[in-house]
N, C-alpha and C positions, 0 to 999 in steps of 0.2 A: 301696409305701412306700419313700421314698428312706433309701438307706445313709449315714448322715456315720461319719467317720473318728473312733476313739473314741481317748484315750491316756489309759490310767491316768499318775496322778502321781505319782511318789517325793517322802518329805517332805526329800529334800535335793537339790537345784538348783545345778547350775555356772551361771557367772556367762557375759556374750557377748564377741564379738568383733571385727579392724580393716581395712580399705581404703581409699585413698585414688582411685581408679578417680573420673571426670569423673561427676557425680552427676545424675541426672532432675534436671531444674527443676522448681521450685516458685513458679509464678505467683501474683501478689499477689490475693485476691480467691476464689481458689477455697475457703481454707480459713476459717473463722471461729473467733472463740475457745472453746473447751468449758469454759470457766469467765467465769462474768458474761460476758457478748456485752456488748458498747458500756460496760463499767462500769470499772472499774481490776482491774490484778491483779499481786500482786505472786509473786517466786520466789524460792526458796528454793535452787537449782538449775536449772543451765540445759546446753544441748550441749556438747560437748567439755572438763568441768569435769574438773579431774583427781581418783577416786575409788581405794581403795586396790589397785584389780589391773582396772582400767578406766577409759576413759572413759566417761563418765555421756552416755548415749547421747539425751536429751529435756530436757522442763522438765518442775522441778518448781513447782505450783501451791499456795502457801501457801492455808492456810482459817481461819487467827485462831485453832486450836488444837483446834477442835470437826468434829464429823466429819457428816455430812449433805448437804454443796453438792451441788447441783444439776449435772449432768456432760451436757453436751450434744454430739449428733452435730458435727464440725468441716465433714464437709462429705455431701450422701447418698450414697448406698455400699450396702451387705447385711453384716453379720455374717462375716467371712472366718473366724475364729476366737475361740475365748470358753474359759474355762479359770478353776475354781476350786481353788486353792490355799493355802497356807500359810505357803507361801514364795514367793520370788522376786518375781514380781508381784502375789500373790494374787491378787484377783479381777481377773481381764482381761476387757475386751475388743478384738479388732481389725478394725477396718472396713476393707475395701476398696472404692475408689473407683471409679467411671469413668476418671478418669484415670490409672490405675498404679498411686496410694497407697496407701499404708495407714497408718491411723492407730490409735494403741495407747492407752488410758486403763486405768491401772494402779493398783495398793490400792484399787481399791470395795467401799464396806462392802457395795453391793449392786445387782444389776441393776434395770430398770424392770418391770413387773410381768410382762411378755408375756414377757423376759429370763430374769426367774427359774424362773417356772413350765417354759419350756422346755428350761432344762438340768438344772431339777429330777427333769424327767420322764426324762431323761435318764440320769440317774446312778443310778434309780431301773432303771431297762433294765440299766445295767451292773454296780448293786449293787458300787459304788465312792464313795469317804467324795470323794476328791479326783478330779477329771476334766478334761480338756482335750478341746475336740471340734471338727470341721473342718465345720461343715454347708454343703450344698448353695449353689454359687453363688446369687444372688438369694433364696434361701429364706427369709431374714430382713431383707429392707427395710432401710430407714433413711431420715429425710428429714434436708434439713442444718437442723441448728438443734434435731432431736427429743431429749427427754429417754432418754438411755438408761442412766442410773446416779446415785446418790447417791457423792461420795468417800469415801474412809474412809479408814484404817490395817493392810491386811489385807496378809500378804506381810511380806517383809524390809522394810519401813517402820519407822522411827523416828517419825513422829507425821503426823495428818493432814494428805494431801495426795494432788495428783493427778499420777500420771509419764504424762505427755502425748508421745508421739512420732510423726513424720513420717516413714514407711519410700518408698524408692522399690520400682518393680516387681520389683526383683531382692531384696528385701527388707533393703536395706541403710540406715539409719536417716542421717537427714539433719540437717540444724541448722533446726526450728521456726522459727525469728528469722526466716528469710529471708521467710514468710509473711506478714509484717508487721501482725501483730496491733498495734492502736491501743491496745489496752486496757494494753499494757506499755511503761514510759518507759525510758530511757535515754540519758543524756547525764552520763557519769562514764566517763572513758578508764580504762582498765588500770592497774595500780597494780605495778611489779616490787616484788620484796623483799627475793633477796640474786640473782650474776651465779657462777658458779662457770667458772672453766678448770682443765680436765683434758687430760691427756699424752692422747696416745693411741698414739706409740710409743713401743721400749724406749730411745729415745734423748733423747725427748722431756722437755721440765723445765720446771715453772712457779714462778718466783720461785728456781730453783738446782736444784729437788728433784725427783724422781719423785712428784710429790704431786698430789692436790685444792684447789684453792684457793676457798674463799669468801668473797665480799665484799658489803658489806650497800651498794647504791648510794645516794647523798645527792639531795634535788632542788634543782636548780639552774633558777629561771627555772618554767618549764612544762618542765623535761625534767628526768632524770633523768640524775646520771654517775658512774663511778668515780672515787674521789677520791686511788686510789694507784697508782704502778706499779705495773704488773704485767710482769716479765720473762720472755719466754716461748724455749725453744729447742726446735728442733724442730715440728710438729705437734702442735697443741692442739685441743678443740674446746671450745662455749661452750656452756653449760647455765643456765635461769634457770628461778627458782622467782617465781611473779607471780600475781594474780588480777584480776577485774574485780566491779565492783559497778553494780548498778541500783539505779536512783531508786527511795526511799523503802524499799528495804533494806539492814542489814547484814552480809546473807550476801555470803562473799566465792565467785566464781565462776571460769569459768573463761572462755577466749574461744579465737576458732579461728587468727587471723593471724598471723604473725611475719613483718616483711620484715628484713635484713639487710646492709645496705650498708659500700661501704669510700669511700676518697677517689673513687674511680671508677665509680662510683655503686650499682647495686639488683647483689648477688652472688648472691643465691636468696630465695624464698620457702619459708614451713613455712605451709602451709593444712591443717586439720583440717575439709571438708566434709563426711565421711559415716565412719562406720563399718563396715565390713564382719563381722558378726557370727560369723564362719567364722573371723577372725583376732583377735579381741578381747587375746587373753594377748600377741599382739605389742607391746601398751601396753608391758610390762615392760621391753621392747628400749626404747623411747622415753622411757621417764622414767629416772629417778636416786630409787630409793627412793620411787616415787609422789608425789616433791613438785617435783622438778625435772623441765624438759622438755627433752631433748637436742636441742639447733639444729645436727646435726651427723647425719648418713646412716650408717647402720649396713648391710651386708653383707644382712644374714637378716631384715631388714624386709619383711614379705607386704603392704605398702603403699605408696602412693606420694605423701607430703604433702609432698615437696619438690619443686621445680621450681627448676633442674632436678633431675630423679632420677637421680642418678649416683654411682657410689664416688667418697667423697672432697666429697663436697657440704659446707661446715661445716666443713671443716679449713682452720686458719690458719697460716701459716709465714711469720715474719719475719727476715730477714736479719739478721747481729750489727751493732749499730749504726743497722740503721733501726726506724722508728717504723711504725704502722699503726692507723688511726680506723675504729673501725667501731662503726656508728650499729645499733640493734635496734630497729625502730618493730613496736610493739604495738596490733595492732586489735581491737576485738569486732565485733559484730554487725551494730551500727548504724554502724559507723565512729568510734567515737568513739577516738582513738588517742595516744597516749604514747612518745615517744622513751627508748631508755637511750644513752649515748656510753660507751664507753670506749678507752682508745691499748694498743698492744701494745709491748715494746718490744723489740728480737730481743738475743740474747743468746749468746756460746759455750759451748761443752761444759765446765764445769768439773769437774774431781776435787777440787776444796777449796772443802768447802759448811759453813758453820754450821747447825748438824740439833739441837740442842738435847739435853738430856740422856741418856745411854744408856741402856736396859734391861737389866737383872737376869743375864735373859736371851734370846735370840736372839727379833725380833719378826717373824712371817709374818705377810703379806697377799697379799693378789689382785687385779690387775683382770685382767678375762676372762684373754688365754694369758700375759700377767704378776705375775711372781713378786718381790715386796721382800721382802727380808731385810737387818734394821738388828738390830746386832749391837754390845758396846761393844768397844773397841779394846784392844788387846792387844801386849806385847813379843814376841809368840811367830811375828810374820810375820802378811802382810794377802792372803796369797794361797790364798782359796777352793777347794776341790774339790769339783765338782758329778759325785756318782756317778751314771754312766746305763748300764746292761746291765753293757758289759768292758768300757768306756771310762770316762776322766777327764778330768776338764774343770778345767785350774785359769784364773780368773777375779777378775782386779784388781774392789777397790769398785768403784762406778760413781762414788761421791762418798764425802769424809769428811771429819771435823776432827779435832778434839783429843781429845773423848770417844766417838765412834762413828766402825764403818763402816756402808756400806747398799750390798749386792748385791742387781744385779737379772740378773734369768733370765728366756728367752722359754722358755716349756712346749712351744710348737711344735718346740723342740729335742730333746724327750727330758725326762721325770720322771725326777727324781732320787732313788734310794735312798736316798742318805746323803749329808751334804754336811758335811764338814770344815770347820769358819771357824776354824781356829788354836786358838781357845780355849775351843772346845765342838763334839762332835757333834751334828748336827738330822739327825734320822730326819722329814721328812716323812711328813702324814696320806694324800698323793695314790695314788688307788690303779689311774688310769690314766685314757686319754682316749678320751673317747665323742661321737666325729663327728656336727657335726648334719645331719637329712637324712637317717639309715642306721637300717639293724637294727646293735644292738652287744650284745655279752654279757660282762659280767665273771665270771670263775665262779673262786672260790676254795672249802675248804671251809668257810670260814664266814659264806661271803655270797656272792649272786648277784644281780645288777641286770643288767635286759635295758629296753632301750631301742627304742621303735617311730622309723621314718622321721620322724613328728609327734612324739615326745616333747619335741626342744631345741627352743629360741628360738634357740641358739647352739652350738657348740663348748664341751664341757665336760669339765673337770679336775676329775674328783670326787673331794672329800675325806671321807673317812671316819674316825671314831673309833668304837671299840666301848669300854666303862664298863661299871662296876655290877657285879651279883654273878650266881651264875646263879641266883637267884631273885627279881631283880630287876636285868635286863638294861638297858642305855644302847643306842641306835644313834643316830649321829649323820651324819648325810647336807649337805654343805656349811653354809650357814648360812640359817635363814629368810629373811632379805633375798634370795636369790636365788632363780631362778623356773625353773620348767618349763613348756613347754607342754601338751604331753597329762602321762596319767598315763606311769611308769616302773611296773617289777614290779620288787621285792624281795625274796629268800628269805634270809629271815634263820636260820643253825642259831643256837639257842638249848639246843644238848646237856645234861642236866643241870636242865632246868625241870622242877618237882616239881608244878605248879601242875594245878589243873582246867583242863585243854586244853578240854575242851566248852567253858567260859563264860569263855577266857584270847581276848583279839586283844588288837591294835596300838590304841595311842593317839600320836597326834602329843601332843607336852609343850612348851608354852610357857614362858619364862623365868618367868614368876609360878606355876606349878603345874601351870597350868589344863588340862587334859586332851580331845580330842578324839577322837572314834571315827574309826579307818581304816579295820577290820576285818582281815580276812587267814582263809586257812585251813591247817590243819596238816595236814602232812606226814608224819608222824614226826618227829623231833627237829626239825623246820621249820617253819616259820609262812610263807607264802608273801602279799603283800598287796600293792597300786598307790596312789600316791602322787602327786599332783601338784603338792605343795609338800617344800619341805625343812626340814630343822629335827630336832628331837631326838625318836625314837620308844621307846616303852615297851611292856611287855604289861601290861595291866589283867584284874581277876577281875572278871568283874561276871553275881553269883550273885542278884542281887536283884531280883526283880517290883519291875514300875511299883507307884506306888501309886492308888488309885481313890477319892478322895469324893466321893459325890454331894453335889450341890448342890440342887438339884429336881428329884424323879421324881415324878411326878403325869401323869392324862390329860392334862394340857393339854400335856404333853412333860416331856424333859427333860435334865437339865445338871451336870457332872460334870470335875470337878476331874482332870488325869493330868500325874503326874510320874514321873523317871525317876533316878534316882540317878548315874548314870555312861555309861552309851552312850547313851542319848536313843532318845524310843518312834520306832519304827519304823513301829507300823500297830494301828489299831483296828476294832472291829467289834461292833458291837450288834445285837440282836434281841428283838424283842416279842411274846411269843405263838406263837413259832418265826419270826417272818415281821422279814426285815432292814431294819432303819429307817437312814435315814440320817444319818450326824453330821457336823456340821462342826467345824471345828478351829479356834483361833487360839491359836500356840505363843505366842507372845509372852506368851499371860494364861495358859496351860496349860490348858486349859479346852475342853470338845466339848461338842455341845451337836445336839438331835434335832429332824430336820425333817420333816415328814410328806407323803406325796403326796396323800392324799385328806383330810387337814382332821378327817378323823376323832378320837377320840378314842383314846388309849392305852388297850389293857387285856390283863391276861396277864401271865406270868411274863417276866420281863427278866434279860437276859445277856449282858453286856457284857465284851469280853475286850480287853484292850492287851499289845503284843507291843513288845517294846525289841530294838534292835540288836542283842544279846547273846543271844536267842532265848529271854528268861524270861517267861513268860506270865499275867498278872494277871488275875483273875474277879472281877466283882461279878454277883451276882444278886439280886434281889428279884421282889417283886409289885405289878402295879398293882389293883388293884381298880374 
């Protein structure tokens, strides 16, 4: 009997990963369409689209809103891998080719009949509700063009549709388009929507300021331009938020080209070919808040989409007094392409900027190792002291007018304890820096964060606040817009919690309330938990069993309602007669539901148990008769 590789599945799934490494070809002809062959098809999503902590690795295949299409092999192959679940992709399957590939069709309401039975019997061996399984090279066939799945909406889907992807042999997912499916049109260039410049050193200034500048470009002709100056000093890079559309819909997408030209003609290309799933969270490094895309080379990129790839790829600098045109041509897939124009114009170092109204009091921000601080002006002297260990640092504005000044600080210098601006002391939240690339350990007694080699994207200046009472603690970890690569560990003392430690963990807390399980375990007066986003953490009680209604229990099976009040079920398990039935799940309805190996009829006492994050364990039992 051949062994296949079994993997039970957790109902919570990290998302993948990025590379830009010279990608397998994909020759025209080998692959065919898995939706309608020779008919039209429209998408909803396609490669390289930008997604909120990814790019969107496939296409997605619209179905008119109804769940049933027909999902065909793209090209023959054997079953490399197959996987039901809940999340993420739900029902998958992935073929592997003759030639290297592999091909992925994702949310299927359900396999072909030889499909299902097979992994039925399957999980039915491993007496597992959710499974992933690795069978035997050639042990599952495939001809190109065979029925192997109906679509559906199963998995992290928003409605029906099929996630269709192209992986090469190293399993790195590719752009589909290049396959040149007939069945999908395209002839609509790229459409930008605003251009942003950003400093990128401490000296650096756009329009006067240490600032972001965005500007919504106008069309002109068949191109697109800026239609103001833009004064730039120092080293700038340019950022555009843009998408692309296919015929016959109005989902907007995303596209893989950027070239970038000055008077002197092509300065670099930005190609998004393939993704490497091992670096996915390197996205974060490459967008601006998941909606702009930085045309500009960062340091700690595990990828390489520019050519060339080098420090400094993307940075603009113009002399005080001249000009510089530089042209942004945007391509998709099919080539269909769109110019942006905008001039730079170079500019001096000034210390007398108009900066608009002062604040209250003292305003902190961040980009990566800098530090703004705009501050309103004062008779009491404009000269700063930046405390670092037994040193002091005093420090003219970098700019001001009438109503403010605005200091800026490289962190690479030294965190400042305390920083005197004349007419207020700022206790900064920074509570020190943790190198990317290393093991780091901050240990004070009220907190401990330790960081792995993988945890940063970057160089980080972690700022912290603790809030709230001690029966209802605050932690505050930089701010959700900013990102981690792996998880970090946490131990947070929370001395003084009166709370049921059994059924107390961590919840990440969104600005609107909304509450997420992190978990964590306790220590003693400690709660210890890993994190791979930032944002504001709470401890939550959550003493309450799922809840269970059945919906249908009868021999012919049956179907049952599970919710969870605050940590989200964890894991279920049903039995008939003492003997374990299997159930499937689809979180989105709340709803499981029993599948049988032998067609048999249901009969016996039933006992169904759901277990929630928080470890409280819900019973239904009856009788079938």
């Amino acid at each position: 009997m051949k062994s296949n590789k079994l993997f039970p599945i957790t109902l919570f799934l990290g998302f993948l990963f990025i590379s830009g490494l010279s990608a397998q070809e994909i020759q025209k002809g080998i692959f065919r369409s898995p939706v309608k062959p020779g008919g039209r098809n429209f998408l909803s999503g396609n490669f390289s689209e930008l997604r909120p902590n990814h790019f969107h690795t496939g296409l997605d295949y619209k179905f008119g809103g109804s769940e049933g299409e027909p999902i065909y092999a793209a090209a023959e192959g054997w079953v490399h891998r197959i996987k039901i679940s809940s999340f993420g992709y739900g029902n998958v399957i992935y073929l592997k080719h003759p030639s290297g590939h592999i091909t992925l069709y994702g949310h299927l309401r359900n396999f072909n009949p030889k499909l299902t039975e097979w992994m039925r019997q399957k999980m039915y061996e491993a007496q597992l509700n959710e499974l992933e399984v690795y069978p035997e090279p050639g042990e599952l066939k495939v001809t190109k063009g065979e029925l192997i799945a109906n679509g559906g909406n199963t998995g992290s889907s928003g409605g029906p549709h099929l996630h269709f992807e192209i992986r090469d042999s190293l399993d790195r997912a590719m752009d589909p388009l290049i396959a040149g499916f007939s069945e999908i049109l395209d002839n609509i260039p790229p459409t930008p929507q605003k251009i942003a410049i950003v400093p990128l050193e401490i000296d650096s200034r756009v329009n006067g300021k240490f600032q972001r500048v965005e500007i919504t470009p106008i069309l002109s002709g068949a191109s697109y331009r800026i239609p103001e100056t833009i004064r730039v000093t120092g080293k700038v890079g340019l950022e555009i938020q843009s998408y692309d559309k296919l015929d016959g819909a109005e989902n907007q997408n995303g596209f893989p080209k950027f070239e970038i030209s000055d008077e002197n003609g092509l300065v670099y290309t930005l190609l998004i070919n393939q993704v490497d799933f091992n670096y996915t969270r390197h996205f974060l490094l490459h967008t601006h808040q998941n909606r702009f895309t930085r045309l500009y080379h960062q340091p700690n990129l595990k990828f390489d989409y520019f050519s060339p790839n080098a420090p400094g790829t993307g940075a603009f600098q113009v002399e005080a007094g001249q000009k510089k045109s530089i042209q942004i041509r945007l391509l998709d897939s099919y080539q269909n392409a769109r110019m942006v124009n905008l001039v730079l114009t170079g500019a001096d170092l000034d210390s007398t900027v108009t900066d608009g109204a002062a604040p209250a009091k003292a305003q902190t921000s961040y980009f990566k190792h800098h530090m703004k601080i705009k501050v309103a002006q004062t008779d009491k002297g404009g000269l700063a002291q930046f405390f670092i260990g037994s040193k002091v640092y005093e420090i003219l504005p970098a700019y001001q007018d009438a109503q403010s000044r605005t200091y800026l600080w490289d962190l690479r210098f030294g965190i400042p304890s305390k920083i005197d601006l004349c007419s207020e002391i700022l206790i900064p939240d920074l509570i020190g820096h943790f190198p990317v690339g290393k093991e780091h350990l901050h240990a004070t007694e009220k907190l401990r964060i330790k960081t792995e080699e993988n945890s940063l994207l970057e160089d980080l200046y972690l700022r912290v606040g603790q809030s709230g009472s001690t029966s209802a603690p605050v932690l505050r970890l930089q701010e959700p817009s900013e990102y981690l690569w792996n998880p970090i560990e946490v131990t947070w003392n929370v001395s003084g919690y009166s709370g049921d430690k059994s059924k107390t963990h961590v919840y990440q807390q969104a600005g609107n309330g909304a509450r997420s399980f992190a978990g964590g375990e306790w220590v003693g007066e400690q709660i210890r938990f890993k994190t791979r986003n930032f944002g504001s953490f709470v401890l939550g009680v959550d003493n309450v069993k799922p809840t269970i209604t059945p919906i249908r229990v009868n021999s012919q099976g049956m179907r049952f309602t599970i919710k969870d009040n605050l940590s989200g079920i964890k894991s279920f398990e049903a039995f008939v007669d003492g003997k374990w039935v299997l159930m499937r799940y689809e979180h989105k309805q709340a709803v499981i539901w029993s599948e049988t190996l032998d067609k048999q009829p249901l009969r016996g006492a039933v006992l169904l148990k759901v277990t929630d994050q928080a470890g409280n364990v819900a019973e239904w039992k009856g009788t079938i008769s």
